[in-house]
Backbone as CSV, one residue per row, in Angstrom:
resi,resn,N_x,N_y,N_z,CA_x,CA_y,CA_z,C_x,C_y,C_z
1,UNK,131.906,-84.673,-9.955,133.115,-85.217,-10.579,133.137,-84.796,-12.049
2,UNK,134.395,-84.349,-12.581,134.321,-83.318,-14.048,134.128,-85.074,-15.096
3,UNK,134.205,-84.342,-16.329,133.442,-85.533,-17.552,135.359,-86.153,-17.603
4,UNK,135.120,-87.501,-17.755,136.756,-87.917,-17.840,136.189,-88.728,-19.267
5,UNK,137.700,-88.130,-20.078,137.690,-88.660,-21.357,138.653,-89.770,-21.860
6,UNK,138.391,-90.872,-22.649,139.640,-91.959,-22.989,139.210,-91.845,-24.570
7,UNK,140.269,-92.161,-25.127,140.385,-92.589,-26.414,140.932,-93.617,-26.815
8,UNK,140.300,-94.245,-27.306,140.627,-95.949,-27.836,141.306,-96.022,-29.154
9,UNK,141.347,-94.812,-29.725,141.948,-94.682,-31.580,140.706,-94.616,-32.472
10,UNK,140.800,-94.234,-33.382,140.180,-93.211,-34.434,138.937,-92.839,-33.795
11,UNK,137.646,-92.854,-34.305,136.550,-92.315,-33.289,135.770,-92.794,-32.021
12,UNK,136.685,-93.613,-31.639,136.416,-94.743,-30.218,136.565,-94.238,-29.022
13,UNK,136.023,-93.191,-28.261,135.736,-92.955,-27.081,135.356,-93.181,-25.778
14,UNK,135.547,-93.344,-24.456,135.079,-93.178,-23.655,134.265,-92.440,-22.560
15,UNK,133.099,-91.676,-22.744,132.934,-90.517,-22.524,132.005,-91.000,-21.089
16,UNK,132.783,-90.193,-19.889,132.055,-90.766,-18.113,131.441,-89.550,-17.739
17,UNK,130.427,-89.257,-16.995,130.024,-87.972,-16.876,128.859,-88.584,-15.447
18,UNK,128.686,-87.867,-14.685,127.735,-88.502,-13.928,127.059,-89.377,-13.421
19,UNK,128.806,-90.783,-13.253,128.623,-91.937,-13.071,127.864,-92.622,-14.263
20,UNK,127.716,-92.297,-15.176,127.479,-92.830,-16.754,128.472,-92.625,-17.351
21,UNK,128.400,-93.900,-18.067,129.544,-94.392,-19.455,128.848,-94.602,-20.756
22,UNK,129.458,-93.292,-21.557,129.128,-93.716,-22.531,130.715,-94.415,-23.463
23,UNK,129.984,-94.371,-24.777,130.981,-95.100,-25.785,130.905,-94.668,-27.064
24,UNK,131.392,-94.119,-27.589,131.238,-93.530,-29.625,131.793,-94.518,-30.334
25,UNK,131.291,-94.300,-31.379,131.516,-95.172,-32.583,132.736,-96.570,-32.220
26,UNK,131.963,-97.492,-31.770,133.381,-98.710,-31.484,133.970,-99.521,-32.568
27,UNK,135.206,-99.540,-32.290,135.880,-100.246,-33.494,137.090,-100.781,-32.932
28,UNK,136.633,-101.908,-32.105,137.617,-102.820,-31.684,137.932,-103.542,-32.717
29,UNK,138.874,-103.237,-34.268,139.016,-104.393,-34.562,140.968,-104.388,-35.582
30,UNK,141.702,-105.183,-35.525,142.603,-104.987,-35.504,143.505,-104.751,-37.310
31,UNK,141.822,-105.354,-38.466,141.882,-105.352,-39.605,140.418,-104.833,-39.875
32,UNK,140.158,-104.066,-40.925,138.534,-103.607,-41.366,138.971,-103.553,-42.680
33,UNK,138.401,-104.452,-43.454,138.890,-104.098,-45.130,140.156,-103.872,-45.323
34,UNK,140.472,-103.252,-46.295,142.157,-102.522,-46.500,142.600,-101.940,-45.372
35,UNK,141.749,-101.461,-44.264,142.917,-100.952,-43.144,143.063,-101.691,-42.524
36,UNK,144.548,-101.395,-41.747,144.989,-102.338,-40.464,145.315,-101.051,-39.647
37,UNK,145.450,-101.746,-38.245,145.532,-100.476,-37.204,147.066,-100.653,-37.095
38,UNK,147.549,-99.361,-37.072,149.135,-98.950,-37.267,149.483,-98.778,-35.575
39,UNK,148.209,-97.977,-34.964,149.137,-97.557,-33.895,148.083,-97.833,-32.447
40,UNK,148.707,-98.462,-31.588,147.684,-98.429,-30.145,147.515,-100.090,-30.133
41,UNK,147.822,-100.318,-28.923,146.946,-101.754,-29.045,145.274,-101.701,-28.982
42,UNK,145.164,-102.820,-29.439,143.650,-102.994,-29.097,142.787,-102.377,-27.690
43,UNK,141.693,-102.140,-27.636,141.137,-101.466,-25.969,141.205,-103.013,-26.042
44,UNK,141.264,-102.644,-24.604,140.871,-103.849,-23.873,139.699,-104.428,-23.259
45,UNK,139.347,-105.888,-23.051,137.795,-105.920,-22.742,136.770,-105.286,-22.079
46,UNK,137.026,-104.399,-21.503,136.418,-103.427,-20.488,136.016,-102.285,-21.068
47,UNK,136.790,-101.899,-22.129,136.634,-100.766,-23.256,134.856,-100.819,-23.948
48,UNK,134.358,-102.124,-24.040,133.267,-102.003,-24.485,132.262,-102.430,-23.595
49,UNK,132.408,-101.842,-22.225,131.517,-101.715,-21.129,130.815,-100.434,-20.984
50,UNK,129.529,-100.404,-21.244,128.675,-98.467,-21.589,127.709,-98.385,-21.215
51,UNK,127.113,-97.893,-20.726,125.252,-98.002,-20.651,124.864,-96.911,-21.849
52,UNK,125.432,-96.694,-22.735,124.902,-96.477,-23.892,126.173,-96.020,-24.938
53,UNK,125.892,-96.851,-26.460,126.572,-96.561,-27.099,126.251,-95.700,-28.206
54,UNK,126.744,-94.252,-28.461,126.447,-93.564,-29.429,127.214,-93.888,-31.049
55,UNK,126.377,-93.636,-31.880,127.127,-94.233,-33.647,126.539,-93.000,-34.338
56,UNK,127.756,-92.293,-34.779,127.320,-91.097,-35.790,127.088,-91.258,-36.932
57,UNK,127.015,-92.608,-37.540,126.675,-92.709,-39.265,127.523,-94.193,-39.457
58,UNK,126.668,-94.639,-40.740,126.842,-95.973,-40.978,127.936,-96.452,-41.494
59,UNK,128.585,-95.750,-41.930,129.979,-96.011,-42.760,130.650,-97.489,-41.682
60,UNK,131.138,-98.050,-41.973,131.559,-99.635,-41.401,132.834,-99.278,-40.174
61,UNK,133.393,-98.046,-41.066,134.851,-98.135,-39.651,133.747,-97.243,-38.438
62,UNK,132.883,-97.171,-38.487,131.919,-96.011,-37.221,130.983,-96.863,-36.556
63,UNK,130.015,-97.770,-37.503,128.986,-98.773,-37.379,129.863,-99.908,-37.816
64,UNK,130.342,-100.573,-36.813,131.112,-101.890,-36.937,130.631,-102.632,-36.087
65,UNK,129.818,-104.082,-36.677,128.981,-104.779,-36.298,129.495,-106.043,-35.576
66,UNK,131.086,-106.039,-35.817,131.426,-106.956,-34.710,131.821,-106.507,-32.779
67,UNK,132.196,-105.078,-33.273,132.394,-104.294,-32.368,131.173,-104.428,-31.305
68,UNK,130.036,-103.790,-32.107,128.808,-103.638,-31.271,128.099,-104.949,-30.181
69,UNK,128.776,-106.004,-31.493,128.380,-107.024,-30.677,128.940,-107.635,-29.355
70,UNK,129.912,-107.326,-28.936,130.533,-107.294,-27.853,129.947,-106.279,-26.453
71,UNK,128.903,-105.948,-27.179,128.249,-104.886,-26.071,127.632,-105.927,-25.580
72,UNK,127.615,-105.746,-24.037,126.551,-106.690,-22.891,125.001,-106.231,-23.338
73,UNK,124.263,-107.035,-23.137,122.850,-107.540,-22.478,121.814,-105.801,-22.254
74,UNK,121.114,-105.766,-22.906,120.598,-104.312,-22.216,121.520,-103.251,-22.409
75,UNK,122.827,-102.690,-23.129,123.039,-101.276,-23.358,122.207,-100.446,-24.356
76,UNK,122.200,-99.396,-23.958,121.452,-98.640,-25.396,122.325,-98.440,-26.418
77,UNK,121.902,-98.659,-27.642,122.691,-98.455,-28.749,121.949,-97.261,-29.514
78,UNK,122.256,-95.928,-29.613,121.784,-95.073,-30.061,122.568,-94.737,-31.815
79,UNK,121.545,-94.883,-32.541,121.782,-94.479,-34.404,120.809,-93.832,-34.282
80,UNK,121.509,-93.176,-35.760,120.777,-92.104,-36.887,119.413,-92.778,-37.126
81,UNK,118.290,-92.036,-37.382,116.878,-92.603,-37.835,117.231,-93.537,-39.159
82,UNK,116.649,-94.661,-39.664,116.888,-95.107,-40.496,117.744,-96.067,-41.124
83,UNK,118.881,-96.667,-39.598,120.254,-97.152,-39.609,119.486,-98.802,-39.482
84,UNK,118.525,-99.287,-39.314,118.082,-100.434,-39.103,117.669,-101.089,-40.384
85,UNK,116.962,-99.913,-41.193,116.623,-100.342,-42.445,117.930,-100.821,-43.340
86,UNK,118.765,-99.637,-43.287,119.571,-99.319,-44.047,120.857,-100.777,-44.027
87,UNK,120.898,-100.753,-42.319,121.919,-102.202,-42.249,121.171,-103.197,-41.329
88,UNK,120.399,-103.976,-42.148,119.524,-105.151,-41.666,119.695,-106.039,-40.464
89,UNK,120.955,-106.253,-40.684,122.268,-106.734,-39.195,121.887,-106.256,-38.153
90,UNK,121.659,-104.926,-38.303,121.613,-104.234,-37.021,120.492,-105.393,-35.794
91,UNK,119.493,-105.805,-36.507,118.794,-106.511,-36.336,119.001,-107.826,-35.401
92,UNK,119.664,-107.824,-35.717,120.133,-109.786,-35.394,120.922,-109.366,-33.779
93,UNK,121.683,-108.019,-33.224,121.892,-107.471,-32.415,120.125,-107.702,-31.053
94,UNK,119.511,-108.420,-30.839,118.410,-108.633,-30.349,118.730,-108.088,-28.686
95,UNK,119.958,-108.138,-27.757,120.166,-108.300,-26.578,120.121,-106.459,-26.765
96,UNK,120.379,-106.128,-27.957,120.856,-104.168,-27.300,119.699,-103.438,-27.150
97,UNK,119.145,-102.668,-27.109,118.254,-101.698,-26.450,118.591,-100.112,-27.810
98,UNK,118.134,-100.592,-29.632,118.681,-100.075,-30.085,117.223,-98.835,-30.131
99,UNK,118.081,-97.361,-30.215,117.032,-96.374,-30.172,117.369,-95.319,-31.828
100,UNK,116.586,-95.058,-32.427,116.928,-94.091,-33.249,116.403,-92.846,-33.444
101,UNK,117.639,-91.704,-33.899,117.130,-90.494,-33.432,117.326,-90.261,-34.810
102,UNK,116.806,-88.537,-35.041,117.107,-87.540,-36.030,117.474,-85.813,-35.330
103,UNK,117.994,-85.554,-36.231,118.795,-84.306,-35.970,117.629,-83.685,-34.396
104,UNK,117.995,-82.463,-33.398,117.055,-82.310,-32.478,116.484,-83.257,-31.436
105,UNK,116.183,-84.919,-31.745,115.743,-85.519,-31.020,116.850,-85.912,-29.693
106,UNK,115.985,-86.121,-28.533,116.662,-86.185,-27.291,116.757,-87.885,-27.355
107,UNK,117.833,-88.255,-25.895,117.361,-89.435,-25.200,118.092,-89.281,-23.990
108,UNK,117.397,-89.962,-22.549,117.799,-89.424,-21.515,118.706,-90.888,-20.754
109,UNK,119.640,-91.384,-21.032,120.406,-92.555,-20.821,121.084,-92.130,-18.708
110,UNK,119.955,-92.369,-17.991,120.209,-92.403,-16.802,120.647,-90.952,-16.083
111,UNK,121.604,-90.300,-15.456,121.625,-88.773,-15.596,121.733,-88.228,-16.514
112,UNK,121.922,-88.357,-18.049,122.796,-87.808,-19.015,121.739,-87.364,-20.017
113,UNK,121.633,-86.573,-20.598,120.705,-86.254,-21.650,121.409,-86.298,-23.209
114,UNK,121.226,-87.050,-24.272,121.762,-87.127,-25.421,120.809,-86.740,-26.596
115,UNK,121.827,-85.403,-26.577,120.835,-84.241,-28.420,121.494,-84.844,-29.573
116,UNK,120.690,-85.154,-30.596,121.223,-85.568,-31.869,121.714,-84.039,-32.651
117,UNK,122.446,-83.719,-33.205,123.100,-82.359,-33.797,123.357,-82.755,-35.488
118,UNK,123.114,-81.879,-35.811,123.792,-82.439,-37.824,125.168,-82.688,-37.924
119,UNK,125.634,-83.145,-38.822,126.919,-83.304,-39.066,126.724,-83.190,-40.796
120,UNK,127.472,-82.705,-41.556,127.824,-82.522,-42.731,128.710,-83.825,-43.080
121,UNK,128.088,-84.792,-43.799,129.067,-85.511,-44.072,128.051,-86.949,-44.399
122,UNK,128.442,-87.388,-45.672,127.805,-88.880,-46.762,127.602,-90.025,-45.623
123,UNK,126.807,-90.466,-45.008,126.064,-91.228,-43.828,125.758,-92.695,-44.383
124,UNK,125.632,-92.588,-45.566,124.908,-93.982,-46.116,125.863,-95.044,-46.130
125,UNK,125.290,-96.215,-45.941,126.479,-97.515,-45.827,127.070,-97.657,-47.024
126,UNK,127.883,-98.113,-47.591,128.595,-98.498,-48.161,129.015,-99.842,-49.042
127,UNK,128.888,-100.443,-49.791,128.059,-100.097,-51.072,127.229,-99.561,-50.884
128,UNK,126.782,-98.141,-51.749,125.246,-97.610,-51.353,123.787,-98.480,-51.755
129,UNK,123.074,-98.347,-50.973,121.990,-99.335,-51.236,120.735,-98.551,-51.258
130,UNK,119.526,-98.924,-51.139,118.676,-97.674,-51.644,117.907,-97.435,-50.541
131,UNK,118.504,-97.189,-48.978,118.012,-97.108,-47.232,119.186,-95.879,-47.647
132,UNK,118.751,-94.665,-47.015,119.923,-93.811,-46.014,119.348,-93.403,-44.930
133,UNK,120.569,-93.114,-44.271,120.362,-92.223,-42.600,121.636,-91.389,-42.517
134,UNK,120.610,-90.212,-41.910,121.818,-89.106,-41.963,122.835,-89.243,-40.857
135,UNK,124.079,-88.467,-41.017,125.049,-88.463,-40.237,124.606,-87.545,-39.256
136,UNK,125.218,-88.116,-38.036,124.810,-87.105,-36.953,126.411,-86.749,-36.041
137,UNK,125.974,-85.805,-35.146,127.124,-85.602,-34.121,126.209,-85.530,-32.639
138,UNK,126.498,-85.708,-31.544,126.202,-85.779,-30.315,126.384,-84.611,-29.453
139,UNK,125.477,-84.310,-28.737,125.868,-83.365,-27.219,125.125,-84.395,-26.216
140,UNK,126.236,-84.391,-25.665,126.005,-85.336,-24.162,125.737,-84.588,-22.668
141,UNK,124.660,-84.346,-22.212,124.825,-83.048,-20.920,124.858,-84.079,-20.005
142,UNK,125.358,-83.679,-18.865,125.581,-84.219,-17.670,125.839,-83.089,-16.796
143,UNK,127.053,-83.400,-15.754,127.939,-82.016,-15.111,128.113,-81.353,-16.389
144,UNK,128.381,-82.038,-17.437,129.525,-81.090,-18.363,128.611,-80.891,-19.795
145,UNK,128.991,-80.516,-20.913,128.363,-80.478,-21.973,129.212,-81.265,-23.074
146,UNK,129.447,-82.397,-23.554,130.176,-82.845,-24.493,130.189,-83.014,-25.606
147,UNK,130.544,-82.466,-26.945,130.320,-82.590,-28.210,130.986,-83.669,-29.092
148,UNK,130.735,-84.951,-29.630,131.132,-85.647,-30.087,130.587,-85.290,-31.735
149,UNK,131.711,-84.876,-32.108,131.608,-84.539,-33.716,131.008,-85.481,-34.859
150,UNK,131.218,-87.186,-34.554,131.290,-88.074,-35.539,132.075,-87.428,-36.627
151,UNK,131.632,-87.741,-37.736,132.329,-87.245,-39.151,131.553,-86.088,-39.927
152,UNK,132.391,-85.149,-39.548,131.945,-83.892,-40.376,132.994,-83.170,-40.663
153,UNK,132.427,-82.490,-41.870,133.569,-81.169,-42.396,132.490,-79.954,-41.554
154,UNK,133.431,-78.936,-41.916,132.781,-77.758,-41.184,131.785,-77.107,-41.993
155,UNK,130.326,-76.083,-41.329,129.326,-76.588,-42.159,129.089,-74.703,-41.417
156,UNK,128.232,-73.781,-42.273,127.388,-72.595,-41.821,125.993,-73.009,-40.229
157,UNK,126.625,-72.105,-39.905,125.535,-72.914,-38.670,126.222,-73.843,-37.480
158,UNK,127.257,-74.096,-37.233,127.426,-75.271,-36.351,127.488,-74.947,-35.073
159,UNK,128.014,-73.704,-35.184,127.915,-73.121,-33.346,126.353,-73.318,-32.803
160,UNK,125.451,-72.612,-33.715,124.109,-72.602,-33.659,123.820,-73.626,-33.161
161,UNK,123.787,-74.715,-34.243,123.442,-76.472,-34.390,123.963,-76.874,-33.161
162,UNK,124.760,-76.835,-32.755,125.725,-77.860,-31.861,125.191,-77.147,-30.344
163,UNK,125.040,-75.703,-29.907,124.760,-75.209,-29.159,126.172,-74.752,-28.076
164,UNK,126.331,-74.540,-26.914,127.475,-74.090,-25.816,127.893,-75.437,-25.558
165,UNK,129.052,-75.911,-25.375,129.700,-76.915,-25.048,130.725,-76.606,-24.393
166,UNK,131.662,-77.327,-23.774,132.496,-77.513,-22.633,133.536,-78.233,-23.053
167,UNK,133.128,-79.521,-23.433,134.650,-80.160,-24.760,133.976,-80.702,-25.509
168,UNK,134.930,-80.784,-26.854,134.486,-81.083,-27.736,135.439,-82.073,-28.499
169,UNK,134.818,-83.241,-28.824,135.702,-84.631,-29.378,135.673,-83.856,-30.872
170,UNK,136.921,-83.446,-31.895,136.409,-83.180,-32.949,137.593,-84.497,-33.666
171,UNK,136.998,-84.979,-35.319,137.558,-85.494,-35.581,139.038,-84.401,-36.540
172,UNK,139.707,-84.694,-36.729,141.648,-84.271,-37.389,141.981,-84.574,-38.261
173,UNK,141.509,-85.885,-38.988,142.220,-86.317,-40.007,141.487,-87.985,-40.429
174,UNK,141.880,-88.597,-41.347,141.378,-89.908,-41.945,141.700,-90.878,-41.607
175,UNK,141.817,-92.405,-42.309,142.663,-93.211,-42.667,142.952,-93.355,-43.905
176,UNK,142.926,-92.355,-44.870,143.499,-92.050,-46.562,144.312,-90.901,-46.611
177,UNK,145.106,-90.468,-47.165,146.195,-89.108,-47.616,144.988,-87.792,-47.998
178,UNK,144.221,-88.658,-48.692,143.201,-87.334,-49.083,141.790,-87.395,-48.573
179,UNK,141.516,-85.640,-47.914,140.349,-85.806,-47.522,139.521,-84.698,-48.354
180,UNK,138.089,-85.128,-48.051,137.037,-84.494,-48.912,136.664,-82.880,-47.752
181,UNK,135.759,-82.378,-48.912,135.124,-81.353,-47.480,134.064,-81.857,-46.601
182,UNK,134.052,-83.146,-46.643,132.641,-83.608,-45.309,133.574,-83.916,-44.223
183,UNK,134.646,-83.555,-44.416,135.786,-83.928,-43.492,136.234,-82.993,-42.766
184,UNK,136.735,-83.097,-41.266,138.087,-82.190,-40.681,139.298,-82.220,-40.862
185,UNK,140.066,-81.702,-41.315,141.346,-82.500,-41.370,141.747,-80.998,-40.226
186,UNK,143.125,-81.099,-39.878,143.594,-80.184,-38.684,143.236,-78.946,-38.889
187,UNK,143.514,-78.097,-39.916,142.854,-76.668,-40.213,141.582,-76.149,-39.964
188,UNK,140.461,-77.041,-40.613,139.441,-77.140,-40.489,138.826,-77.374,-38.918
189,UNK,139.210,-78.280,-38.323,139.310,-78.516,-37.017,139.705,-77.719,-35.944
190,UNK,140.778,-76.560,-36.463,140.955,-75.846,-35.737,139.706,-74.588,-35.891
191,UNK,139.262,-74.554,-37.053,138.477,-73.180,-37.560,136.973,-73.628,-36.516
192,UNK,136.512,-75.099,-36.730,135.460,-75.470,-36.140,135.523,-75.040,-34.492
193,UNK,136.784,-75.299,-34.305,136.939,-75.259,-32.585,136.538,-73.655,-32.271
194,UNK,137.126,-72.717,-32.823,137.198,-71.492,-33.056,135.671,-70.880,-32.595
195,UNK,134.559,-71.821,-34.118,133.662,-71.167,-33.345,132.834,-71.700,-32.638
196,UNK,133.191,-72.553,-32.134,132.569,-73.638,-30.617,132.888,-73.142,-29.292
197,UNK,133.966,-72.909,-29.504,134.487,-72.090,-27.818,134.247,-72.747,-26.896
198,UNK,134.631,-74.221,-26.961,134.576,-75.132,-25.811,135.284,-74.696,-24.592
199,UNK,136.030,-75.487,-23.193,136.518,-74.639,-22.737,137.920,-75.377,-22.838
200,UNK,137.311,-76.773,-23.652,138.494,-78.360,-24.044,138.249,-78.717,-24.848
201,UNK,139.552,-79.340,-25.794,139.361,-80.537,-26.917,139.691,-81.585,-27.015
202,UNK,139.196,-82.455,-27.827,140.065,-83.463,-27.891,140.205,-84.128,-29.573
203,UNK,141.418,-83.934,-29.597,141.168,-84.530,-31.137,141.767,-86.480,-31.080
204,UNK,140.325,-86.494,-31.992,139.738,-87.415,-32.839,140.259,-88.254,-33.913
205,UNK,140.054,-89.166,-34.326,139.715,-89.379,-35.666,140.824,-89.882,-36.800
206,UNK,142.211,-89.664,-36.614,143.614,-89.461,-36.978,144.675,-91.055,-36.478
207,UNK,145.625,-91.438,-36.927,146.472,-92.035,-36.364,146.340,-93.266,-35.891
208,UNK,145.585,-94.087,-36.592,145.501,-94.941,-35.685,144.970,-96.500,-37.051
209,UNK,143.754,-95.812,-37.991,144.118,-96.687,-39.233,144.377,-96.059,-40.392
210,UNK,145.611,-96.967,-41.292,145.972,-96.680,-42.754,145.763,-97.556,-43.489
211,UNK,145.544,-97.662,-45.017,145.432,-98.220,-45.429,146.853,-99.549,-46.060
212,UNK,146.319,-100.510,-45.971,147.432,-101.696,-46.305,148.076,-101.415,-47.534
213,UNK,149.646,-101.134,-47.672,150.475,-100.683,-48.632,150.858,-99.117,-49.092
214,UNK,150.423,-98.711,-47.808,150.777,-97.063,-48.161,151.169,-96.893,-46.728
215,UNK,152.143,-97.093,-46.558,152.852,-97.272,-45.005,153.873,-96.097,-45.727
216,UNK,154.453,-96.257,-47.009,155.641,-95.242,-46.930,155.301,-94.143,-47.468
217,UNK,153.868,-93.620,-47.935,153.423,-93.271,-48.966,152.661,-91.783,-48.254
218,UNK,153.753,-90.979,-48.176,152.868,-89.198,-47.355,152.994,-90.011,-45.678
219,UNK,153.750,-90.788,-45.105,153.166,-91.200,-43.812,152.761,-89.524,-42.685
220,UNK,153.561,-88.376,-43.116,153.073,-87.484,-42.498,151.892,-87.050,-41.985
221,UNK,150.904,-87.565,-43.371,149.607,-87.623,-43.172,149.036,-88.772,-42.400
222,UNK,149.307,-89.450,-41.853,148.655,-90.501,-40.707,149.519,-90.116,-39.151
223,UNK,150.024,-89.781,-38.978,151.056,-89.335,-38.308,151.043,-87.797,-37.491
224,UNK,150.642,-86.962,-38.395,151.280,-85.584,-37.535,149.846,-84.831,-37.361
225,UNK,148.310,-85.239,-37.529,147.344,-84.472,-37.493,146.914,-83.680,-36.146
226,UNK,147.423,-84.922,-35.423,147.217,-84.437,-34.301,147.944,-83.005,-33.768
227,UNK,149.221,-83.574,-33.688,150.093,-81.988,-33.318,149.910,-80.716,-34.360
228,UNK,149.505,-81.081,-35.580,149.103,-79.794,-36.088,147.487,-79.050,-35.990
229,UNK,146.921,-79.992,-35.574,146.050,-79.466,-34.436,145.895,-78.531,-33.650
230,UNK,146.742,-78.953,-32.784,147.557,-78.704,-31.252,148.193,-77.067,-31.887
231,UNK,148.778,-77.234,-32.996,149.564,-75.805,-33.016,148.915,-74.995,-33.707
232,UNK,147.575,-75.303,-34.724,146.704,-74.193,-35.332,145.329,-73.935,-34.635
233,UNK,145.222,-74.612,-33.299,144.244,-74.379,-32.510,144.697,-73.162,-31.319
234,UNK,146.390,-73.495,-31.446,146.874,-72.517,-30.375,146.625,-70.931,-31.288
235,UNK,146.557,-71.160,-32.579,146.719,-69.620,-33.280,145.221,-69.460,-33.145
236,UNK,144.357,-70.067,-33.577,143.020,-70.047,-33.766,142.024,-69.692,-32.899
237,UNK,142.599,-70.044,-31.688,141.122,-70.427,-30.393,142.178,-70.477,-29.260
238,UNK,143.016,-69.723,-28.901,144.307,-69.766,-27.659,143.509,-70.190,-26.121
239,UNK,142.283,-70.171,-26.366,141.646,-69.984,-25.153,141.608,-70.823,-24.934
240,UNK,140.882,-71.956,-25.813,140.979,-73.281,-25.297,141.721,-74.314,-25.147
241,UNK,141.645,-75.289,-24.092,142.519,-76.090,-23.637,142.438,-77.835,-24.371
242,UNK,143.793,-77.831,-25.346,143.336,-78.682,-26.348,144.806,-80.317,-25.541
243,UNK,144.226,-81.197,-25.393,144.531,-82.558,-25.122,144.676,-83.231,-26.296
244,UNK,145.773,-83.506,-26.351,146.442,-84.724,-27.745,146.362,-85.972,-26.809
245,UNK,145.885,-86.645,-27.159,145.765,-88.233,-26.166,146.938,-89.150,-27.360
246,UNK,147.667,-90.135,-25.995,147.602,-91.165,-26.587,146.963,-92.517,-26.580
247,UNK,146.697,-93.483,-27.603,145.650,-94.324,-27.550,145.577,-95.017,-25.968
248,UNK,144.415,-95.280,-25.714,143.992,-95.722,-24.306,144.441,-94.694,-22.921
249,UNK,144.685,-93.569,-23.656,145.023,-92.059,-22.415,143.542,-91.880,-22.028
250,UNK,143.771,-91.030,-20.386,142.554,-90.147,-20.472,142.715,-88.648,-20.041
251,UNK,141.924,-87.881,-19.722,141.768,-86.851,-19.020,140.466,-86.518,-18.427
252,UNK,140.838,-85.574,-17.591,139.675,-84.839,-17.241,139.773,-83.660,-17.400
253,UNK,139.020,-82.847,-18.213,139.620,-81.600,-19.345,139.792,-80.434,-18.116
254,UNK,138.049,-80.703,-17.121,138.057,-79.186,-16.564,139.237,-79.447,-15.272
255,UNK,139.861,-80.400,-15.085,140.604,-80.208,-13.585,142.070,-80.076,-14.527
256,UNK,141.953,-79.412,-16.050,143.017,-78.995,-16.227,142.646,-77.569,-16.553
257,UNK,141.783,-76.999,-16.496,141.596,-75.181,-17.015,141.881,-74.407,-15.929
């Protein structure tokens, strides 16, 4: 059965592959600081059902500790080396099965094998405190090969780093007007796809939170990352077969190639 993908809004995934469920960065929540979620309803309770949840870096909208806690009894919760020190909380989480990796390190979550990969991009929680852990991105093997980007800009090396993949979750865009270079925004995203040569995408990361009082303010930029995606991936990488989801959509990439 091919890998079937859902998206819950910004880096909230569903990733199924060999009768395993996984889950990326969860963020069931309907306010986080200054953002509120503009677009998608909430997943629904079932959304945070996984036998393992992957977290690419500590930043609060990725590592969201109310989120996690909604995980049942025994899932694995897989972080960056160092994410325990760094957010003490993590701690008080006693029922999860939390594992930590660094760049290279494996873990084998039932058929599925999960590689930790680099990601380019500021990992440390927020206020910075004097614990870091690096940002990571995921390859998930199963039937399929899946690349879950977390938060990165595009970096020398990533085809290398990341290895052959099949689809690839990349993130598109923010929840601010301006992004840094540890970031994808659609261009970038398309250049990354380019040299990944998945055989599917799915973009990430975009549309879903803004910040409170800038509703009228560039809304293009919360709004259109996705489809410009979609149209500089078609110039970029024609080969591959790129999926714009909408929130709580799924697919199954290869029973569309």
């Amino acid at each position: 059965m091919p890998v079937e993908i859902t998206w819950w809004g910004h880096a909230t995934c569903t990733v199924e592959d060999s009768g395993v469920r996984l889950l990326t960065d969860p963020l069931f929540a309907r306010r986080l600081a200054h953002l509120r979620r503009r677009r998608g309803a909430l997943p629904p309770p079932d959304a945070a059902v996984a036998d393992a949840v992957l977290v690419s870096h500590m930043h609060s909208d990725h590592l969201h500790l109310p989120s996690l806690a909604r995980l049942a009894p025994g899932t694995t919760l897989i972080v960056p080396r160092g994410a325990s020190r760094a957010v003490p909380a993590l701690r008080r989480l006693s029922w999860l099965r939390i594992t930590e990796v660094a760049v290279g390190e494996e873990v084998r979550v039932k058929d599925l094998l999960v590689r930790a990969v680099p990601a380019l991009h500021d990992g440390r929680r927020l206020p910075v405190g004097p614990h870091r852990a690096p940002a990571l991105g995921y390859v998930v093997t199963g039937e399929e090969r899946t690349y879950f980007a977390g938060d990165t800009g595009l970096f020398d090396g990533m085809a290398e780093a990341v290895g052959p993949v099949d689809v690839a979750l990349l993130p598109v865009g923010g929840w601010g007007p301006f992004l840094g270079h540890e970031h994808l925004d659609a261009g970038r995203a398309a250049q990354a796809l380019a040299r990944l040569a998945p055989a599917a995408a799915v973009p990430v990361h975009y549309g879903t939170y803004w910040p409170i009082g800038l509703d009228g303010f560039r809304p293009h930029e919360f709004h259109s990352p996705g489809d410009e995606f979609v149209r500089k991936a078609a110039r970029l990488a024609p080969e591959v077969a790129v999926h714009r989801l909408g929130h709580g959509e799924s697919v199954r990439p290869e029973a569309t190639r």
